[in-house]
N, CA, C and O atoms as a GROMACS GRO file, in nm:
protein
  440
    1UNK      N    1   4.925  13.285   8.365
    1UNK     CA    2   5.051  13.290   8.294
    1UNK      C    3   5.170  13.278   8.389
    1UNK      O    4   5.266  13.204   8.366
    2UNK      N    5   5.156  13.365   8.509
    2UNK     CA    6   5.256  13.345   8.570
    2UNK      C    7   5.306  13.214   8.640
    2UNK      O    8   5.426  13.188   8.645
    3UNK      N    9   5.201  13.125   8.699
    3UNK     CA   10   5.204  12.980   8.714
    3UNK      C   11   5.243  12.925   8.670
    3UNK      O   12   5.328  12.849   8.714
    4UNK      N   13   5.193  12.931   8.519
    4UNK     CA   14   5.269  12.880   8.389
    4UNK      C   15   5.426  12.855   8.422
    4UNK      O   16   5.476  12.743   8.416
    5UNK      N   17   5.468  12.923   8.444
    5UNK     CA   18   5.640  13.019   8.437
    5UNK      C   19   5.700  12.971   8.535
    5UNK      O   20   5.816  12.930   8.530
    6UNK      N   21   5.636  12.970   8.626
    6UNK     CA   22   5.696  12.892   8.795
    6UNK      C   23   5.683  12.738   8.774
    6UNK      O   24   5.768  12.675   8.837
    7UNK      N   25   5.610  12.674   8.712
    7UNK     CA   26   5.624  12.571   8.693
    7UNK      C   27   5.716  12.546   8.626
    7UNK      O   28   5.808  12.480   8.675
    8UNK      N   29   5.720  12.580   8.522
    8UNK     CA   30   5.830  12.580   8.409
    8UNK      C   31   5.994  12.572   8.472
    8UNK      O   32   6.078  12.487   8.442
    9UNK      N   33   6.008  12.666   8.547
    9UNK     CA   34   6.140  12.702   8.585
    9UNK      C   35   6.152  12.633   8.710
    9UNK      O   36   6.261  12.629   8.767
   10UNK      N   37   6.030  12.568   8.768
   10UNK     CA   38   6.090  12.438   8.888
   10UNK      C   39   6.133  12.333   8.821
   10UNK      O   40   6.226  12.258   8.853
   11UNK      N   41   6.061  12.326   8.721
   11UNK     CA   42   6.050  12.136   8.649
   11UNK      C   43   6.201  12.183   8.593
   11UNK      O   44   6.280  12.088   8.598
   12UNK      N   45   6.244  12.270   8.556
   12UNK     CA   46   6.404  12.312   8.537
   12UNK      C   47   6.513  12.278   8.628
   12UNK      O   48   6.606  12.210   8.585
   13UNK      N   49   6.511  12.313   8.729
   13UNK     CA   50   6.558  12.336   8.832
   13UNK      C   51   6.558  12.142   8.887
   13UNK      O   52   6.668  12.090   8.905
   14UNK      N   53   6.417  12.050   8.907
   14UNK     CA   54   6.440  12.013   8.934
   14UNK      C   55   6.477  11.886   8.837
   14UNK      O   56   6.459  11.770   8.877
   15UNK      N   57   6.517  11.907   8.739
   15UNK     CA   58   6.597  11.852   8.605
   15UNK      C   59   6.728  11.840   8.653
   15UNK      O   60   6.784  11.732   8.675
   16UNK      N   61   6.777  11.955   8.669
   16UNK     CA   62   6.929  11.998   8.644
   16UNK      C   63   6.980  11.895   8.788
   16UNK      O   64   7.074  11.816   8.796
   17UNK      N   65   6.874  11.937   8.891
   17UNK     CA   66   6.931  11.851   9.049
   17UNK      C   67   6.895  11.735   9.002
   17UNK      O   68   7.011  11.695   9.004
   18UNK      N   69   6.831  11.636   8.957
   18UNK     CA   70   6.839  11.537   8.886
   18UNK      C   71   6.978  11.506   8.846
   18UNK      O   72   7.051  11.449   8.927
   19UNK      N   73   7.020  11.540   8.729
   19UNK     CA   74   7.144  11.570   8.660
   19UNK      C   75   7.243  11.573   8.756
   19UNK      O   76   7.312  11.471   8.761
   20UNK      N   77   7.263  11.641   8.815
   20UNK     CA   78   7.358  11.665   8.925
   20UNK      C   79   7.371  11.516   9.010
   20UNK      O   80   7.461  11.431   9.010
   21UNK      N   81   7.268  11.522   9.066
   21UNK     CA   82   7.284  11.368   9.150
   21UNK      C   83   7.320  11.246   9.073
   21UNK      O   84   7.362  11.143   9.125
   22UNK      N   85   7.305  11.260   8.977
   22UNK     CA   86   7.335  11.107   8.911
   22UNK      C   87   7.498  11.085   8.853
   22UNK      O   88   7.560  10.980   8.834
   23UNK      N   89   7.543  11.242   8.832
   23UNK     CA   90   7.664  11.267   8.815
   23UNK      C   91   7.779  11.235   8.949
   23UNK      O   92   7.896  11.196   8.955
   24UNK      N   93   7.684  11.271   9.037
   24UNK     CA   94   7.820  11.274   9.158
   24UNK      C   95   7.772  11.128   9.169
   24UNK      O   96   7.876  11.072   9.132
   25UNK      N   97   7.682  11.024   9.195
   25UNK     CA   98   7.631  10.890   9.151
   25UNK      C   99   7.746  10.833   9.102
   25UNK      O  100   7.804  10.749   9.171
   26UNK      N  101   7.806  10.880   8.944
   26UNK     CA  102   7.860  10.780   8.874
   26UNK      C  103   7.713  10.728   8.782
   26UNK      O  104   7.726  10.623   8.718
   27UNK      N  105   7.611  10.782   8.777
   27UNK     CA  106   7.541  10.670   8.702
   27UNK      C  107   7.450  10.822   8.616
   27UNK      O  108   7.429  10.937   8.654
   28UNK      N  109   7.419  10.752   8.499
   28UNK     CA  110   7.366  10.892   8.393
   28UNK      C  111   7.448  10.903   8.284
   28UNK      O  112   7.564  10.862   8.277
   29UNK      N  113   7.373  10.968   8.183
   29UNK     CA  114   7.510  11.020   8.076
   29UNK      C  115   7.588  11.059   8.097
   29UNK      O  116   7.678  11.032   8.018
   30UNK      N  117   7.626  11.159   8.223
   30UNK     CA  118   7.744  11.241   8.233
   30UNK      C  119   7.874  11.166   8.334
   30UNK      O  120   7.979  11.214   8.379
   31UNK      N  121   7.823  11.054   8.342
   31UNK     CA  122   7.923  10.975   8.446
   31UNK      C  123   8.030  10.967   8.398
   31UNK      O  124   8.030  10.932   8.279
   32UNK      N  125   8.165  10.993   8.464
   32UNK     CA  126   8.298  10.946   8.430
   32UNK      C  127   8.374  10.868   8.521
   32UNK      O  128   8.387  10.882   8.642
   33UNK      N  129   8.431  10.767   8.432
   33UNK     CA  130   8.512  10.689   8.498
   33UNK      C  131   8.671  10.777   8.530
   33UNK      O  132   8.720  10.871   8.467
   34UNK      N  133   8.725  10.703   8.656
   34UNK     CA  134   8.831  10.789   8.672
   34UNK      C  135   8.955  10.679   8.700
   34UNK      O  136   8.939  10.606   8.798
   35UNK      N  137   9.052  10.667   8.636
   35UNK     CA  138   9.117  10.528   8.692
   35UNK      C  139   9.218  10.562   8.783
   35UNK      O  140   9.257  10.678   8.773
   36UNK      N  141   9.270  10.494   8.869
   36UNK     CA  142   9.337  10.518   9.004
   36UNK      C  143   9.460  10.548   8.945
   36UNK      O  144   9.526  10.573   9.046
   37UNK      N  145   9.549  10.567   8.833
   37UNK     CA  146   9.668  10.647   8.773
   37UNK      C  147   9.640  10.747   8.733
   37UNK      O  148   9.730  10.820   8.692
   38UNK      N  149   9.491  10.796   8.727
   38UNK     CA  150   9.455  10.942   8.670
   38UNK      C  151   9.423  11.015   8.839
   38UNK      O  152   9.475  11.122   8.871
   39UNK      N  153   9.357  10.960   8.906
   39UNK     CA  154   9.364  10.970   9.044
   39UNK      C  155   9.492  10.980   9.117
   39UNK      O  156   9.499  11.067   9.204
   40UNK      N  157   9.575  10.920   9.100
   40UNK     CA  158   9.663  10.981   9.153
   40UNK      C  159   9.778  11.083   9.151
   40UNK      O  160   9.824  11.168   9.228
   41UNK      N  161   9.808  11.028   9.011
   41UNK     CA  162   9.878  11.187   8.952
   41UNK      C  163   9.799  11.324   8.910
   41UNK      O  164   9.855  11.427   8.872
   42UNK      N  165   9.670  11.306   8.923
   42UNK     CA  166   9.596  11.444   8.948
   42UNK      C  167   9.593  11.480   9.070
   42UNK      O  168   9.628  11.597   9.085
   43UNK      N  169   9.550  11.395   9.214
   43UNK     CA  170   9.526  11.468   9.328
   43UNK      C  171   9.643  11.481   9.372
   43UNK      O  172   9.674  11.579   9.439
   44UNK      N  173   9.741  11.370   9.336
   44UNK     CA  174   9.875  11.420   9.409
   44UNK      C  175   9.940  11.528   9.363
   44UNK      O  176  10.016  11.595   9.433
   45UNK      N  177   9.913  11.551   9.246
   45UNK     CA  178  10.015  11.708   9.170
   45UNK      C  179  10.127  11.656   9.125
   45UNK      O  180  10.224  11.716   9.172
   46UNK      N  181  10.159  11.565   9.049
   46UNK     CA  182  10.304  11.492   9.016
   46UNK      C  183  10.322  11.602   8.904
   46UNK      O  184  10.230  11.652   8.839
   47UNK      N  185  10.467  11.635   8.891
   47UNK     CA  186  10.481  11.742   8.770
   47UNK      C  187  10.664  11.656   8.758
   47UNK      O  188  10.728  11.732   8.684
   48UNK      N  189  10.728  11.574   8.788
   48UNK     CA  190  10.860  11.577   8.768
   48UNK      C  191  10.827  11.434   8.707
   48UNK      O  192  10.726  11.379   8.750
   49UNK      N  193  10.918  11.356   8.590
   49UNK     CA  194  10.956  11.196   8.571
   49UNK      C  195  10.945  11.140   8.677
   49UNK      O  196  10.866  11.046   8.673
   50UNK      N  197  10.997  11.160   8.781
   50UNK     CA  198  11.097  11.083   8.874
   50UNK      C  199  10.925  11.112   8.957
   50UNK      O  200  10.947  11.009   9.021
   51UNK      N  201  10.871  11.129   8.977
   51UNK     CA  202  10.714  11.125   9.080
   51UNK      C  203  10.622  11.049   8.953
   51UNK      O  204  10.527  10.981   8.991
   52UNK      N  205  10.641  11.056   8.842
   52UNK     CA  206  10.548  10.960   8.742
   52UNK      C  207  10.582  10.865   8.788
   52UNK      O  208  10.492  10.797   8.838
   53UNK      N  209  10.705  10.818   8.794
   53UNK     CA  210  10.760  10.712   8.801
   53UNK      C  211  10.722  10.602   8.902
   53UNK      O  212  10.672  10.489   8.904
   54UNK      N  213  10.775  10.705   8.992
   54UNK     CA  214  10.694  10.635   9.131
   54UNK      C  215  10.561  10.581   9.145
   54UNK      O  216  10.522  10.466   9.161
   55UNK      N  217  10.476  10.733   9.131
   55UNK     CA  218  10.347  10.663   9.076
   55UNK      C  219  10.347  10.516   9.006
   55UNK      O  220  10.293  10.419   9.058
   56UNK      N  221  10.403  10.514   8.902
   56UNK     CA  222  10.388  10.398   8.820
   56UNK      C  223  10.429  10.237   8.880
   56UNK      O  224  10.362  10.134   8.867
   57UNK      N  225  10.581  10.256   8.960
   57UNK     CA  226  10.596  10.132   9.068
   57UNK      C  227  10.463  10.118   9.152
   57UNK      O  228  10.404  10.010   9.150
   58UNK      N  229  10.409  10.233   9.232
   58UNK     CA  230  10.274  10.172   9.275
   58UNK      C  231  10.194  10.158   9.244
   58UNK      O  232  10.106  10.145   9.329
   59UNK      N  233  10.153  10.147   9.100
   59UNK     CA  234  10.028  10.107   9.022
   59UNK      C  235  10.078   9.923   8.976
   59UNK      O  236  10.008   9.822   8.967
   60UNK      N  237  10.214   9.942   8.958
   60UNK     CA  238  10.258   9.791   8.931
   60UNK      C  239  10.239   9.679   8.994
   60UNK      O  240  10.202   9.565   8.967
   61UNK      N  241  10.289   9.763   9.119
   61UNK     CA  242  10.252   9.663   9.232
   61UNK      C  243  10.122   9.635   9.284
   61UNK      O  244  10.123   9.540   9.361
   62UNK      N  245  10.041   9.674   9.270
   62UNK     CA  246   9.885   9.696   9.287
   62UNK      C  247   9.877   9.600   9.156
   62UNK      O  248   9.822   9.493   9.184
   63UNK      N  249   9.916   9.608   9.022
   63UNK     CA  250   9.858   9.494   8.955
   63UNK      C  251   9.935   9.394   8.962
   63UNK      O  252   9.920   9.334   8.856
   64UNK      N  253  10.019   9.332   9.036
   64UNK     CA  254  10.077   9.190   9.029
   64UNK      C  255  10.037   9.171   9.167
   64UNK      O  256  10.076   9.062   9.209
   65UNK      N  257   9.979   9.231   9.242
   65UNK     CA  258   9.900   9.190   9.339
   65UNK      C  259   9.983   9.195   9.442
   65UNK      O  260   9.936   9.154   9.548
   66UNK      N  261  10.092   9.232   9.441
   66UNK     CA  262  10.264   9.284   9.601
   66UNK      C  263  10.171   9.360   9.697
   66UNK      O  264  10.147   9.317   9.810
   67UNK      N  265  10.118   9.479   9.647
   67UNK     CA  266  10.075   9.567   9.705
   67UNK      C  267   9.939   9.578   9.725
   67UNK      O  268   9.875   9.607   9.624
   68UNK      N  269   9.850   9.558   9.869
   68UNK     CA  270   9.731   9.586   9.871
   68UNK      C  271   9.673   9.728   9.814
   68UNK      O  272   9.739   9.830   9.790
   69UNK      N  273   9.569   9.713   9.802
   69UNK     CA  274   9.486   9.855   9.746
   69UNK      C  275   9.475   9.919   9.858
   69UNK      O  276   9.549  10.009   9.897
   70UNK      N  277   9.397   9.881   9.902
   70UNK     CA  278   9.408   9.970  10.117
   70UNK      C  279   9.517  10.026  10.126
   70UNK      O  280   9.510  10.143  10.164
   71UNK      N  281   9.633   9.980  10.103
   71UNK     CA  282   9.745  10.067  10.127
   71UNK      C  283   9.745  10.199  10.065
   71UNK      O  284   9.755  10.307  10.123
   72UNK      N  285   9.734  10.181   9.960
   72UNK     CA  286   9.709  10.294   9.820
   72UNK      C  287   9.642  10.418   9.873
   72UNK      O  288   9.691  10.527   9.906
   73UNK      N  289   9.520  10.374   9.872
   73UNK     CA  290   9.404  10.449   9.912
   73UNK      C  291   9.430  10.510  10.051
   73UNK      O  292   9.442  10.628  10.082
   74UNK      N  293   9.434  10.425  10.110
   74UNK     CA  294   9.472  10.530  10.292
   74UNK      C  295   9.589  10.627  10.297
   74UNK      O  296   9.593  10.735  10.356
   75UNK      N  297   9.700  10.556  10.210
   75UNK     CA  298   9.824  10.657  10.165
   75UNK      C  299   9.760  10.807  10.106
   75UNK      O  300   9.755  10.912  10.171
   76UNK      N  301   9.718  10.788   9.979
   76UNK     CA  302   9.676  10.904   9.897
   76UNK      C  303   9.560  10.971   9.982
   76UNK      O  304   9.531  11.090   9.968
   77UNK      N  305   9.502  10.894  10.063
   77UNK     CA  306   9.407  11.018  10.116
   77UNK      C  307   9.463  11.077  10.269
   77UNK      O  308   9.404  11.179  10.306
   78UNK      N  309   9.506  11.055  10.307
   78UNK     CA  310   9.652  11.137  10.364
   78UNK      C  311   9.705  11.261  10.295
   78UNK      O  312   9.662  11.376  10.305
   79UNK      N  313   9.832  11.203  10.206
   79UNK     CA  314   9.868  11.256  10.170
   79UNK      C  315   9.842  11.362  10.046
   79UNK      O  316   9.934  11.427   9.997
   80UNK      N  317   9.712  11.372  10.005
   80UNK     CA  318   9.670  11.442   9.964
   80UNK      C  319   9.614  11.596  10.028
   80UNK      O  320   9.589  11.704   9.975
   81UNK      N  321   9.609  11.554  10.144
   81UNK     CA  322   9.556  11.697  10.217
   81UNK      C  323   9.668  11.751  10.278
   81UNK      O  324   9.658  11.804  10.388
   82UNK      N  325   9.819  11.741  10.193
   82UNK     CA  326   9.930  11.785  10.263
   82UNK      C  327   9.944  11.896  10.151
   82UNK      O  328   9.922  11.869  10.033
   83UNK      N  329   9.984  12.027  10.195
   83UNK     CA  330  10.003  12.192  10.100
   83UNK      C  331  10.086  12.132   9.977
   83UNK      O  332  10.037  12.103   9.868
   84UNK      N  333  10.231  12.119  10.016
   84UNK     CA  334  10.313  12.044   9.901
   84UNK      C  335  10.391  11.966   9.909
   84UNK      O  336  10.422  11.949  10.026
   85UNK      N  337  10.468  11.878   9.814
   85UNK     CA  338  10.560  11.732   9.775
   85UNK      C  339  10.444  11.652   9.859
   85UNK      O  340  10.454  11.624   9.978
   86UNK      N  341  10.317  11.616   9.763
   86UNK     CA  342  10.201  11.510   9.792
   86UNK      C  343  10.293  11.372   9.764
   86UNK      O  344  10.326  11.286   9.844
   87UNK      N  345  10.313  11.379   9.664
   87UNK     CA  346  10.352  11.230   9.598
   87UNK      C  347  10.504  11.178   9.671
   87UNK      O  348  10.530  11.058   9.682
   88UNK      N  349  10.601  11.288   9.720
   88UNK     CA  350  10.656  11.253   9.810
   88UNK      C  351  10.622  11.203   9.968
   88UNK      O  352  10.690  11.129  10.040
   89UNK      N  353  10.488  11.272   9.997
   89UNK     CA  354  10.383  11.212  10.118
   89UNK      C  355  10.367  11.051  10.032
   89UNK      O  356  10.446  10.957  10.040
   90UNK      N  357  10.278  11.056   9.977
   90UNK     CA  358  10.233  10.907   9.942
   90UNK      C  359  10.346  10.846   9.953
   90UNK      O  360  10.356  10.764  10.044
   91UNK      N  361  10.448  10.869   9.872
   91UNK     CA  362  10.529  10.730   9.837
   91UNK      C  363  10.580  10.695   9.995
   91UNK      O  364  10.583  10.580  10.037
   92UNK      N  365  10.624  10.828  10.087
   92UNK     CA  366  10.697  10.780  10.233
   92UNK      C  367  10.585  10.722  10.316
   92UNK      O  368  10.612  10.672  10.425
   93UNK      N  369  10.460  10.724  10.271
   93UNK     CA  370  10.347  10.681  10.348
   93UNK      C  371  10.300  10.530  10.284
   93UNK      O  372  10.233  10.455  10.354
   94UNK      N  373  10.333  10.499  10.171
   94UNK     CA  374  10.314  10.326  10.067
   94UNK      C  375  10.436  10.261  10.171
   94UNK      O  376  10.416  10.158  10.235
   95UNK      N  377  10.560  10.336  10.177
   95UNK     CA  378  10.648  10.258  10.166
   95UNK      C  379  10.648  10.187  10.348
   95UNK      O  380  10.678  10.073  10.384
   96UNK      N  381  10.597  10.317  10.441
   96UNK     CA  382  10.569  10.273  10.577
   96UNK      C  383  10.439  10.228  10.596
   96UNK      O  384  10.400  10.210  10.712
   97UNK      N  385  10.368  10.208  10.508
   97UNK     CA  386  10.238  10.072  10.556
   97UNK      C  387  10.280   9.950  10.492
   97UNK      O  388  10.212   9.855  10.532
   98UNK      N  389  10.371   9.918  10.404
   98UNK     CA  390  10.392   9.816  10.338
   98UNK      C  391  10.491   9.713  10.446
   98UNK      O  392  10.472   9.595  10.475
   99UNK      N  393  10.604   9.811  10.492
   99UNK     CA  394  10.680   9.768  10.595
   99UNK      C  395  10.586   9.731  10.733
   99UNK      O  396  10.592   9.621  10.788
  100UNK      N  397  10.513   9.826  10.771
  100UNK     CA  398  10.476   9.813  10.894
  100UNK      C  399  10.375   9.615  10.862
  100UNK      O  400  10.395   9.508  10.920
  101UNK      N  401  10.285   9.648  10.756
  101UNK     CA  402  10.265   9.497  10.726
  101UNK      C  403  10.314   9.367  10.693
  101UNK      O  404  10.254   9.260  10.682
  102UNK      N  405  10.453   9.403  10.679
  102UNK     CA  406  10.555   9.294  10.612
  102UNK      C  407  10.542   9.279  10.476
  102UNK      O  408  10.588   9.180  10.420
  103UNK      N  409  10.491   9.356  10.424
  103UNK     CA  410  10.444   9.365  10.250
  103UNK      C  411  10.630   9.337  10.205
  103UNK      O  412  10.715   9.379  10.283
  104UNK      N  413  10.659   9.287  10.115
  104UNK     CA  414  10.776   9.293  10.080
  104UNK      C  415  10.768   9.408   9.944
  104UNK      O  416  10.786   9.346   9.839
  105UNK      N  417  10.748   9.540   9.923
  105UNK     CA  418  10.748   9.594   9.877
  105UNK      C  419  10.832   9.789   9.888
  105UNK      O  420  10.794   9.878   9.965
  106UNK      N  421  10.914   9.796   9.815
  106UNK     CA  422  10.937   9.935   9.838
  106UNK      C  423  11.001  10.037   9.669
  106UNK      O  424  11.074  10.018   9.572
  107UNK      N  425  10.901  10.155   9.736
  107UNK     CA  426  10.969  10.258   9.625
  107UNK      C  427  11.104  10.336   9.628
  107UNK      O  428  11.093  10.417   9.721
  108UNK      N  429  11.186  10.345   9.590
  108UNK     CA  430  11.256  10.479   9.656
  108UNK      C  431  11.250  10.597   9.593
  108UNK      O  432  11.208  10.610   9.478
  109UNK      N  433  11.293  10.696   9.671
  109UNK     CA  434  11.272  10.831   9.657
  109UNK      C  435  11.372  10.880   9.593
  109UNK      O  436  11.486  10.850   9.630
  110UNK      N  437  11.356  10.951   9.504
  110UNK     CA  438  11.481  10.994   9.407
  110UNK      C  439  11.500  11.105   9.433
  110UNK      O  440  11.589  11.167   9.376
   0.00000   0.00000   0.00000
């Protein structure tokens, strides 16, 4: 009986880590997509218009193609591991890789 029970509660166990891995994956029922405007105004902490906003010039520019994605991404993961004003990190960090590349692109800071 007790075998019984230990089996039971591994084949559990190794269900759930199943589950788990396929989740952090991206692949399984529980996968979620996350789109890079939900990504960024979540990790950055935007709480004012005027930081949506911004956000939103650099999602624009990312879709008319001004702005590389690399920029984006190396910005926000920066400036995400800053205590506080993230999205003021990003945007002074978009606006000095864009320049430093000759990107003809800029946000300003309100």
């Amino acid at each position: 009986m007790q075998r019984w029970a230990i089996c039971l509660v591994a084949a559990g166990l190794a269900q759930g880590l199943v589950g788990a891995a396929q989740a952090q994956q991206g692949t399984g029922p529980k996968a979620v997509q996350v789109t890079l405007k939900d990504q960024l105004e979540k990790a950055l902490r935007a709480r004012r218009p005027q930081e949506f906003a911004a956000i939103g010039q650099v999602l624009k520019g990312v879709e008319q193609g001004v702005l590389p994605l690399d920029i984006v991404q190396t910005s926000f993961n920066w400036s995400r591991k800053k205590r506080a004003n993230r999205v003021q990190y990003f945007i002074l960090a978009v606006n000095a890789q864009a320049r430093r590349r000759g990107v003809d692109f800029h946000v300003p800071l309100r």
